[in-house]
N, CA, C and O of each residue as an XYZ file, in Angstrom:
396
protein
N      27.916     80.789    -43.374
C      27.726     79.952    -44.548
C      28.094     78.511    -44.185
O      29.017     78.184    -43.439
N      27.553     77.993    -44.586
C      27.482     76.112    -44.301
C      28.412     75.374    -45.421
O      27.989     75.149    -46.555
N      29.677     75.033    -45.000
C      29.987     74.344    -45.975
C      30.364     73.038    -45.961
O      30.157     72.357    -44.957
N      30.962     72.524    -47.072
C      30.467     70.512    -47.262
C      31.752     70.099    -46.385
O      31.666     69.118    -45.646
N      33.094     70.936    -46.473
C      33.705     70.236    -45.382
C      33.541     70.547    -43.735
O      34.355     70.019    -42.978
N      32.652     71.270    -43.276
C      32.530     71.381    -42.244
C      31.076     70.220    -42.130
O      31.115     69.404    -41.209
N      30.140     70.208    -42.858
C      29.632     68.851    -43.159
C      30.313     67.673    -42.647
O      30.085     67.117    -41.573
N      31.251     67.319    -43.608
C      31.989     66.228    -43.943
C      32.688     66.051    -42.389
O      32.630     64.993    -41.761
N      33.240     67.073    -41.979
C      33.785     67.033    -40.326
C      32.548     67.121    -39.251
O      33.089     67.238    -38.151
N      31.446     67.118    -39.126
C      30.182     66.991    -38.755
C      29.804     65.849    -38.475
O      29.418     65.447    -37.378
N      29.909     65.206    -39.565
C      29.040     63.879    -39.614
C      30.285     62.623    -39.091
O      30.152     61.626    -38.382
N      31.423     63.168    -39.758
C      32.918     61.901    -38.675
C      32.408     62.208    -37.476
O      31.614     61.449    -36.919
N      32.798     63.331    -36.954
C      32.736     63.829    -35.438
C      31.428     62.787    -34.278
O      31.547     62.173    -33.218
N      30.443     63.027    -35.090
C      29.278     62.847    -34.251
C      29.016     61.010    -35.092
O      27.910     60.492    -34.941
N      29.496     60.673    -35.444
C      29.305     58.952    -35.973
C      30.326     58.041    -34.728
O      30.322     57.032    -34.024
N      31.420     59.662    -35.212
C      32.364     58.694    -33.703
C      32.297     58.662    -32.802
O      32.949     57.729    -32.333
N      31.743     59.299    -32.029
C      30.887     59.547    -30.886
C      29.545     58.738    -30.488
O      29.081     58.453    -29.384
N      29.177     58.523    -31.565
C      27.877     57.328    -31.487
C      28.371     56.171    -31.176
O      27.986     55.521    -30.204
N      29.572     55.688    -32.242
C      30.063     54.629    -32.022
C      31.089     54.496    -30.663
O      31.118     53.464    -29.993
N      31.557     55.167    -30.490
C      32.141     55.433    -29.007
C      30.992     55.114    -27.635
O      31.284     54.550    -26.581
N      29.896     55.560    -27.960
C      29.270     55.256    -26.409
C      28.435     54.201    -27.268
O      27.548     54.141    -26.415
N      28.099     53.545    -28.001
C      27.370     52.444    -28.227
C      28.269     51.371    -27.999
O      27.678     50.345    -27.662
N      29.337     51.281    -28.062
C      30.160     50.225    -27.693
C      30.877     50.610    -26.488
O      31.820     49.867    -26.219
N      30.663     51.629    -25.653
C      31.545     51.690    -24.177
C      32.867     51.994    -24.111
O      33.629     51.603    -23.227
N      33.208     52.826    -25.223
C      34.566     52.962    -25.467
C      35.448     52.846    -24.039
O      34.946     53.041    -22.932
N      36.889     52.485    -24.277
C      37.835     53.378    -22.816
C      38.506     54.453    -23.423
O      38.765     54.578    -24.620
N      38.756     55.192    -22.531
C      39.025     56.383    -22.573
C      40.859     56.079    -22.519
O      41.180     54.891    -22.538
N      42.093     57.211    -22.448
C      43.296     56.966    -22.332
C      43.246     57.000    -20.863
O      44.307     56.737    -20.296
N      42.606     57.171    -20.408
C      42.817     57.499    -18.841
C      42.217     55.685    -18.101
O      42.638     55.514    -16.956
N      41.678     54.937    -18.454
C      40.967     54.008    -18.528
C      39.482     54.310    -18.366
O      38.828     53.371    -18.820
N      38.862     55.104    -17.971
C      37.731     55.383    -17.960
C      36.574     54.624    -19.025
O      36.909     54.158    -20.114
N      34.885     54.589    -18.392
C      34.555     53.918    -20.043
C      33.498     54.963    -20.325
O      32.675     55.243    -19.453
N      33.489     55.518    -21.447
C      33.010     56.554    -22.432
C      31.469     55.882    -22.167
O      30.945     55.011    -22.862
N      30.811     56.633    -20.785
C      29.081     56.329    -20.721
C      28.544     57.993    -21.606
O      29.230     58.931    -22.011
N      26.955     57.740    -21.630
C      26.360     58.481    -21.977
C      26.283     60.008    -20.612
O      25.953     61.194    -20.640
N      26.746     59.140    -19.693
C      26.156     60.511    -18.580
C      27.758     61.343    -18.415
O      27.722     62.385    -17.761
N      29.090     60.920    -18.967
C      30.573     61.550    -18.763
C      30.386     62.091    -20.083
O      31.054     63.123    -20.144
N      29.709     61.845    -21.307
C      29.525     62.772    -22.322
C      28.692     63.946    -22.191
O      29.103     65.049    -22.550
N      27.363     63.741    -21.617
C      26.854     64.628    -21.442
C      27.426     65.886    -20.724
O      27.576     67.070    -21.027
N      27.659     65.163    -19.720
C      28.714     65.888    -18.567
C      29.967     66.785    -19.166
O      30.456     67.543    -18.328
N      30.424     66.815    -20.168
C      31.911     67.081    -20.815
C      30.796     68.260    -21.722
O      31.138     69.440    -21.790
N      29.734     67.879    -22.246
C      29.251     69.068    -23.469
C      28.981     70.042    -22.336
O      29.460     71.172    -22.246
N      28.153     69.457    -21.486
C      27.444     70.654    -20.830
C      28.910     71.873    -20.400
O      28.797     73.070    -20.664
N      30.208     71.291    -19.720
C      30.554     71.870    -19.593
C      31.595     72.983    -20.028
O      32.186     73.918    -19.486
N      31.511     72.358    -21.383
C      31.876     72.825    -22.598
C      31.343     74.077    -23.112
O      31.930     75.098    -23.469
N      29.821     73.717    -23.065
C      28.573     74.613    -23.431
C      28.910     75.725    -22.105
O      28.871     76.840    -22.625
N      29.247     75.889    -20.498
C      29.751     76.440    -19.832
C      30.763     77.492    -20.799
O      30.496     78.558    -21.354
N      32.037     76.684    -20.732
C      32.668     77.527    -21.457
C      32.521     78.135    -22.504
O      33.422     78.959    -22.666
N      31.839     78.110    -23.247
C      31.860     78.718    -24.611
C      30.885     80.313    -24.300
O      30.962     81.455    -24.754
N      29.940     79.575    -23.224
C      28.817     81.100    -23.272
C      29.448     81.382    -22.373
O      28.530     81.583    -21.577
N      30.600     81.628    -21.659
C      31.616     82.711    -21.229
C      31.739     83.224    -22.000
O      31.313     84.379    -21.990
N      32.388     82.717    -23.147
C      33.124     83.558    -24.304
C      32.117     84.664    -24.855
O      32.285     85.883    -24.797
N      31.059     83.992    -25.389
C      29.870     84.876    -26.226
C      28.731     85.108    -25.683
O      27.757     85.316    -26.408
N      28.648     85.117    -24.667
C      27.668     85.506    -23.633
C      26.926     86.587    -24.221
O      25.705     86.473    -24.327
N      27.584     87.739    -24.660
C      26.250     88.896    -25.110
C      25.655     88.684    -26.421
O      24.748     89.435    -26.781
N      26.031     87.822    -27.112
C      25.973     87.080    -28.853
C      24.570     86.553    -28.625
O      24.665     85.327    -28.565
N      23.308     86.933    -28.471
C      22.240     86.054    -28.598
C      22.278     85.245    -29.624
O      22.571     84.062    -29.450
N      21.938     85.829    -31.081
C      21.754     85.055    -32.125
C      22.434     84.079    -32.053
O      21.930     82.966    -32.203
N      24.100     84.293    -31.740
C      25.196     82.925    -31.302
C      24.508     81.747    -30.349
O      24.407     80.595    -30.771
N      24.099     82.091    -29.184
C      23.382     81.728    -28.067
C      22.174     80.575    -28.706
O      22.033     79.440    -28.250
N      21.293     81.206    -29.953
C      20.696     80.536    -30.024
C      20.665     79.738    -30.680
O      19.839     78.849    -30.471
N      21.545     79.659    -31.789
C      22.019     78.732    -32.844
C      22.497     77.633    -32.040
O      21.984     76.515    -32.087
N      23.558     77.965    -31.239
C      24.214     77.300    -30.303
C      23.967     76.110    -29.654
O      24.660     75.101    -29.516
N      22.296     76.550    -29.088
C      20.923     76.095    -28.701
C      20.579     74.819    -29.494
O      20.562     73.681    -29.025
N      20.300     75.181    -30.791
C      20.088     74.383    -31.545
C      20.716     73.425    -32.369
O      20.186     72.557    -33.062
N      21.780     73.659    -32.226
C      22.923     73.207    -32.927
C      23.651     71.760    -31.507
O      23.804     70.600    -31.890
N      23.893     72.056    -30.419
C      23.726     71.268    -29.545
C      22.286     70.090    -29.236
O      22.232     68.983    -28.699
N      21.412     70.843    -29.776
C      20.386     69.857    -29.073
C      20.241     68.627    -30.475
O      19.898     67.449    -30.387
N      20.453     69.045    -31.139
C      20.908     68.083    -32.410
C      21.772     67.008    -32.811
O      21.447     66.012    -33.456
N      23.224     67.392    -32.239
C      24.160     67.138    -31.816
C      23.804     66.243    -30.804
O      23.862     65.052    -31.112
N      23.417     66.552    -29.563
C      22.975     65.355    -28.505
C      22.451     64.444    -28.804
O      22.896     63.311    -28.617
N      20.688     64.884    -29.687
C      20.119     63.404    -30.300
C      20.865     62.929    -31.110
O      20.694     61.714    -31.216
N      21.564     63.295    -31.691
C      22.319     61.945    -33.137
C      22.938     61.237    -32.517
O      22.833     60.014    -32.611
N      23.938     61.985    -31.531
C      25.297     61.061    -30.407
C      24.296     60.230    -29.681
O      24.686     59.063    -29.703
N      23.229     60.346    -29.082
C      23.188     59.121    -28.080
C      21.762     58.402    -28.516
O      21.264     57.479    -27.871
N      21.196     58.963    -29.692
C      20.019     57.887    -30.387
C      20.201     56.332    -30.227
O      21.323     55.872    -30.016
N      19.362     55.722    -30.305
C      19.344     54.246    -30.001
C      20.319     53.901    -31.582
O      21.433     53.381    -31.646
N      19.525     54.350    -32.632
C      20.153     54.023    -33.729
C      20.537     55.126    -34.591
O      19.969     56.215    -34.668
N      21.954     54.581    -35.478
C      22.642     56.046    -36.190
C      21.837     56.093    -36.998
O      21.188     55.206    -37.552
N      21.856     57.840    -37.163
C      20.965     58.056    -38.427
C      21.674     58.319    -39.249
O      22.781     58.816    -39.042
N      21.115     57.996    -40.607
C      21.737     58.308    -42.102
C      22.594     59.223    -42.250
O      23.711     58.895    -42.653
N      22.296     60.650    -41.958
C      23.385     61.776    -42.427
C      22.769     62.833    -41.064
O      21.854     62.658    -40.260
N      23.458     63.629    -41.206
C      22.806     64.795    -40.381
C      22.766     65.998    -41.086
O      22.121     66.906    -40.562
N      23.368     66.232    -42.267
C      22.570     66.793    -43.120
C      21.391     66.821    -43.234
O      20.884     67.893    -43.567
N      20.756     65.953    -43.057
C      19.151     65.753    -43.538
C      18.478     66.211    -42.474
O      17.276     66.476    -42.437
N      19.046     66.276    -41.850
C      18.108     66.687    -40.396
C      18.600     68.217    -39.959
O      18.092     68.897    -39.068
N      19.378     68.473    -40.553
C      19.871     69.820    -40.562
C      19.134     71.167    -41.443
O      19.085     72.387    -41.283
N      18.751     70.447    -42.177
C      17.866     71.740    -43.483
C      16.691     72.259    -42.805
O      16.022     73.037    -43.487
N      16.195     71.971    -41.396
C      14.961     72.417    -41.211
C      15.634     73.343    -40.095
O      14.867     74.191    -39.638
N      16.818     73.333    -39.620
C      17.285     74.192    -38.919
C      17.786     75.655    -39.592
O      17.765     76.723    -38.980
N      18.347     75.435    -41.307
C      19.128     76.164    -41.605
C      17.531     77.262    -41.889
O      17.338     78.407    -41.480
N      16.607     76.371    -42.721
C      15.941     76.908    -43.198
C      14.902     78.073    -42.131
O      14.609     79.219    -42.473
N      14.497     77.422    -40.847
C      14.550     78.250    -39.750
C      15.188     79.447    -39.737
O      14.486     80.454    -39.833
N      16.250     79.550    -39.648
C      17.303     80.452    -39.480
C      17.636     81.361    -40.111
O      18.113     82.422    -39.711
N      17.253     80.787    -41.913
C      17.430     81.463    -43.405
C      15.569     82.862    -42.566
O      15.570     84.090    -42.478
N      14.738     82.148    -42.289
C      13.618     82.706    -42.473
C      13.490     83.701    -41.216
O      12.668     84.594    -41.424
N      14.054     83.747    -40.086
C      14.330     84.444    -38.837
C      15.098     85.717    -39.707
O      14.773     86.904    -39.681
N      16.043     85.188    -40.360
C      17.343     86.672    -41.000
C      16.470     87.501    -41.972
O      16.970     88.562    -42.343
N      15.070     87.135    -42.509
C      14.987     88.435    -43.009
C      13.781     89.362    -42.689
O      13.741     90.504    -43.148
């Protein structure tokens, strides 16, 4: 189930992240927050996680989609409005796969 505060923690998450590599953030380490050390950090993230749920297809594929979404909003030229909005064609996908 989809709810408005996981929304609401959705859309901070991935705004700050936009704004983080659109301006070159530094990192605590001094490092500067490029597009290719983000990528680099999901992918291997995305590593770890399908350790965890590796036999979970349906997980697997949401996962799928839910990342590749996630990527375009974070490194789009320009922020988009909400990601809600761009989210309903996924849920609705998903609503129509479950029955």
């Amino acid at each position: 189930m989809f709810l408005y505060t996981d929304a609401a923690t959705a859309e901070i998450s991935r705004t700050q992240i936009w704004q983080w590599l659109r301006h070159r953030a530094q990192l605590a380490n001094g490092e500067t927050l490029t597009k290719k050390f983000f990528l680099d950090l999901v992918s291997e993230e995305l590593e770890n996680i399908n350790k965890i749920y590796y036999d979970r297809r349906t997980f697997n594929h949401k996962l799928v989609d839910a990342t590749e979404l996630f990527l375009s909003l974070c490194t789009s030229h320009e922020l988009e409005e909400f990601l809600t909005s761009l989210t309903y064609e996924l849920i609705l996908k998903e609503e129509s796969n479950d029955e």
